[in-house]
N, C-alpha and C positions, 0 to 999 in steps of 0.2 A: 748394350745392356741386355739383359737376358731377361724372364717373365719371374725366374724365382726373385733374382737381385731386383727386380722392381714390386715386388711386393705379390705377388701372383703365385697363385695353386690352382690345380686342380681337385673341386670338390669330388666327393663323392657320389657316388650313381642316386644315392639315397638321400643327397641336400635337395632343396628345393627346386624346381627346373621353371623357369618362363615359357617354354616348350620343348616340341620335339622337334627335331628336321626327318626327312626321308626324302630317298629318291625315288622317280619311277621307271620302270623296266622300260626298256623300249628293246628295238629289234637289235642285237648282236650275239655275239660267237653263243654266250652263256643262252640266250633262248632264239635261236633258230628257228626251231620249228614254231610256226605261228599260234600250233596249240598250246605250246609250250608257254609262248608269252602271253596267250589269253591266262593260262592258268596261273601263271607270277603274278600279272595285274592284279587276281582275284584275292593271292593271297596275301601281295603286299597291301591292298586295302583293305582286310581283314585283319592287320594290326595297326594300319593306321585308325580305323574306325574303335579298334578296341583302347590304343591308347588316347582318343580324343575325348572320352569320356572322362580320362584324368584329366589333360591338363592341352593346351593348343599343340596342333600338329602342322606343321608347315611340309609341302613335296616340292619338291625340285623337277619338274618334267621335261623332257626333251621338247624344242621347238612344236607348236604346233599340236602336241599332246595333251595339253590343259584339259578342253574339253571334256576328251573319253576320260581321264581320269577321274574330275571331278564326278561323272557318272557311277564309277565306282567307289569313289570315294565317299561322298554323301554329305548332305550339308556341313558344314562347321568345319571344313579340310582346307586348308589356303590349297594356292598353287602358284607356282613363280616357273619361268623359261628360263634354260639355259641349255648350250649342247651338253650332253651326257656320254658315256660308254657302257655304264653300267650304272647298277644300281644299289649299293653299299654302300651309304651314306657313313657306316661308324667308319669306314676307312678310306673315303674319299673323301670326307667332311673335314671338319677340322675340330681339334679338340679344344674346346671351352675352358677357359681358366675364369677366375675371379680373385681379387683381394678385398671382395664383402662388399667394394660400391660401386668398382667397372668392371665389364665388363673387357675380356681380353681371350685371344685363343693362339694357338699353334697352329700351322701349315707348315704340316711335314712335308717330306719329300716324297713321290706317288709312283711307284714306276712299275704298276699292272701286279700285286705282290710277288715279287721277286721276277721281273720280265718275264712271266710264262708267257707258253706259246700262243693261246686262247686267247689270252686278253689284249685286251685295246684301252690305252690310256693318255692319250695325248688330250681329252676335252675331263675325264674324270682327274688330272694332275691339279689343274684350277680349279676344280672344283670347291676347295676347302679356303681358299681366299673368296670366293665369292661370300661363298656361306659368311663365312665371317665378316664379311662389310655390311649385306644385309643385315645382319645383325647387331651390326653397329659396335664389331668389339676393335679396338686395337688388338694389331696382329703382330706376332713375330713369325720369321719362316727358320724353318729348320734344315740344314744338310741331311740329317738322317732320314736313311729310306725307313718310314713305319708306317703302321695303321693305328685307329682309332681300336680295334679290336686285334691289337699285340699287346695292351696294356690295358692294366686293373690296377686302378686304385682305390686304399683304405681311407681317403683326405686326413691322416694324421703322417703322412710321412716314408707310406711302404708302396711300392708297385712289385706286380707280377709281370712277369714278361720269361722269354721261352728260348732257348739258344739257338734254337732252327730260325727264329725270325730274325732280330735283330744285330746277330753275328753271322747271320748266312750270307756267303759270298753272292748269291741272288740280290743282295738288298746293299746290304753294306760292304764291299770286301775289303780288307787291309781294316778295319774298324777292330780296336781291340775291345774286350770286355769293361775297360777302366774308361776308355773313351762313351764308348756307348751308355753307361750310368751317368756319366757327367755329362753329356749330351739330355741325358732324361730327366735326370734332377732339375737342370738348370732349365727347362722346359713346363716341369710339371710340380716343380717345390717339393719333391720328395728327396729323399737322404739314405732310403734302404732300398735295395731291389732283391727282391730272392726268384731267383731264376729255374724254370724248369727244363728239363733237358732240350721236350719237343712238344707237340700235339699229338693228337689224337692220328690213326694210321689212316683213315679215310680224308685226310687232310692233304696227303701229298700225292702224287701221280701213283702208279697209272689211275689210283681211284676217282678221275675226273676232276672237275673244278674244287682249288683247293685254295688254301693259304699258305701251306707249308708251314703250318703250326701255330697259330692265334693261339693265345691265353684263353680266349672269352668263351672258349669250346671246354675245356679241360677245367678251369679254377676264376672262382670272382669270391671279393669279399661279399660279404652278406651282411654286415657293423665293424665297426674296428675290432682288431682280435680275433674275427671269426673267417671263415673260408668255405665255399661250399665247395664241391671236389665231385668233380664226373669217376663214375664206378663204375668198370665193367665185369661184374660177377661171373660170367662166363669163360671157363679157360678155353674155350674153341675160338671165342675169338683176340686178336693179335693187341687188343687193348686193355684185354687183361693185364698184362704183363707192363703195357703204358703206366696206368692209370694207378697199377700196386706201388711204382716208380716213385709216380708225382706225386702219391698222398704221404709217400714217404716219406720225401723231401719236406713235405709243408710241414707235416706233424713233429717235426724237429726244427722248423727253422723260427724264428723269433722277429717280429716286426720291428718297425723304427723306433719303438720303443721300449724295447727289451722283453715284449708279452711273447710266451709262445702260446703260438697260434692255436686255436680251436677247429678242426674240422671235422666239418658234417658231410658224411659220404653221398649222394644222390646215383642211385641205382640208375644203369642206362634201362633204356629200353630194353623191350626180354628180341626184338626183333635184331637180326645179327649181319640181315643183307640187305643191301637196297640197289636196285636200280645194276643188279652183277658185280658189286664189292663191296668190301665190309662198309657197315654203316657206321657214320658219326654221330647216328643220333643224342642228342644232349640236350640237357632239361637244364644245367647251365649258364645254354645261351639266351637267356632270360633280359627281358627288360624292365627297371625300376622307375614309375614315374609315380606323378604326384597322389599316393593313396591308393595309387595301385600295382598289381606285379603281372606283367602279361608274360607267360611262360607258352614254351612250346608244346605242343599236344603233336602224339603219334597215334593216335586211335588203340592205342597200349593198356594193357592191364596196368602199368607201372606208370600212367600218367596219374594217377589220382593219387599214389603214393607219394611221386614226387611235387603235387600239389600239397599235398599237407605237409610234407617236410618246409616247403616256401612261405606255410599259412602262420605255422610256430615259429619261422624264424621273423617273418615281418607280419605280427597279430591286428596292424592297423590299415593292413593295407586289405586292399578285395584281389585276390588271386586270380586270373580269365585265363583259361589255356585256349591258344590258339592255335590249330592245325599248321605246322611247319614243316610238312614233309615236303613239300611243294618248294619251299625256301631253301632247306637242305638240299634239295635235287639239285638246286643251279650253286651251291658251295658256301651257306652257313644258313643262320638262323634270324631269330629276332632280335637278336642284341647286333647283327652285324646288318641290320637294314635301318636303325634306329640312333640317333646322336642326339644328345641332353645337351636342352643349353639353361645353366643353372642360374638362378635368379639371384637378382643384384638388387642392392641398397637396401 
């Protein structure tokens, strides 16, 4: 049996959550340099601290690591052991389902996002079973190679997802487009997928540690029917031409319910390089928890814009931007070091 045919969805980022999960960084490929990983730690607990004001946050630390974390993490933070490779809990976790009174999740298949050369995954592949037992959900596992942040969903019926992910011969190959929907429906209780071509161009080599194209960079719902959509107003840089693409796509495409979609553009940062190649900055890659919206901050003139565009679209929540360049450096954002587990009965 599958999680749809047993009664099982995936809610939305925006239903109720019991908490958070996260990992914590420890020493590998992605921070090497020890500076490096003092200043990860800082900033993964600088949204763990910012989401624990909403709602509980659980870390996952490597052996041994509990301690120093807790030190930056600060009262009210759990801490659980286990080996790690990284630290990207939305994609080495597992995705939380419910049918309103259990508790249930997916463990997809993990294999470093698309076997790049950088990454190390043999202890983050388990990762997303563990989680889930702690948790106490029934699990199913999945053949498809995915992540937790290759898919957005509406919880009425539609997910987003990106053609470079889950048709790229890195992840799945010989997978056709008809296989890999029905592999996701019967996963996540959806019935429409609208596909975009790719991600964002700082996403794939040589621009360092990537995905090779997450959704949760580029487009996420924001309510059913609605869609917030990363915009890169600059034609200098190469996502301009992205980003004009994918809002394309969405403003014509229609969800599982025949609504066509609403989108709301969110301006990138006015900053065009980071670190020697184009940036991905993206306001985005945003996390939704209980009454609150922790968004990413660039130290930007266009952070406060792209706060108040998040404030009118969710008027009950408290908006916190949190510095994520730091998170960005080592290959995504706040939505891709954070996993919701939604609340039951």
């Amino acid at each position: 049996m599958t999680p749809a045919a047993d009664g099982f969805r995936m809610p939305p980022e925006w239903a109720p959550h019991e908490r958070t999960w996260m990992a914590w960084p420890g020493p590998n490929p992605t921070f090497e340099d020890p500076e490096d990983l003092a200043a990860a730690r800082i900033a993964w607990a600088s949204v763990a601290r910012a989401v624990r004001r909403f709602e509980p946050v659980t870390v996952v630390c490597g052996p041994g690591q509990s301690a120093e974390a807790r030190a930056l993490l600060g009262d009210g933070v759990e801490t659980v052991e286990r080996d790690l490779d990284d630290a990207w809990m939305r994609d080495i976790g597992p995705t939380f389902l419910t049918d309103g009174a259990e508790l249930a999740a997916v463990d997809w298949t993990f294999n470093g996002w698309g076997a790049q050369e950088w990454a190390r995954w043999d202890h983050d592949a388990k990762v997303g079973a563990y989680v889930a037992d702690l948790a106490g959900a029934r699990t199913y596992t999945s053949p498809l190679v995915n992540e937790g942040g290759g898919i957005h969903v509406d919880g009425e019926g539609t997910v987003l997802l990106t053609e470079t992910v889950q048709l790229g011969p890195e992840r799945n190959p010989g997978w056709t487009r008809e296989r890999v929907e029905a592999e996701i429906h019967a996963h996540l209780g959806t019935r429409k997928a609208i596909w975009l071509p790719r991600g964002l161009t700082g996403d794939y080599p040589p621009h360092g540690f990537g995905t090779l194209g997450h959704v949760d960079i580029v487009a996420a719902f924001a309510a059913p029917g609605v869609v917030v959509a990363h915009h890169q107003p600059d034609p200098a840089h190469p996502d301009h031409e992205v980003t004009r693409e994918a809002i394309g796509i969405l403003r014509s495409a229609t969800d599982a319910r025949g609504r066509r979609l609403e989108v709301v553009e969110v301006p990138a940062p006015t900053v065009l390089e980071a670190g020697g190649h184009w940036a991905d900055y993206s306001y985005i890659n945003h996390y939704l928890c209980n009454g609150g919206v922790v968004l990413c901050g660039f130290d930007d003139p266009r952070d406060e814009i792209a706060a108040g565009i998040f404030r009118r679209l969710h008027p009950r929540r408290t908006v916190t931007l949190v510095d994520a360049r730091t998170i960005f450096a080592g290959g995504g954002g706040i939505h891709c070091i954070t996993q919701q587990q939604p609340k039951t009965g």
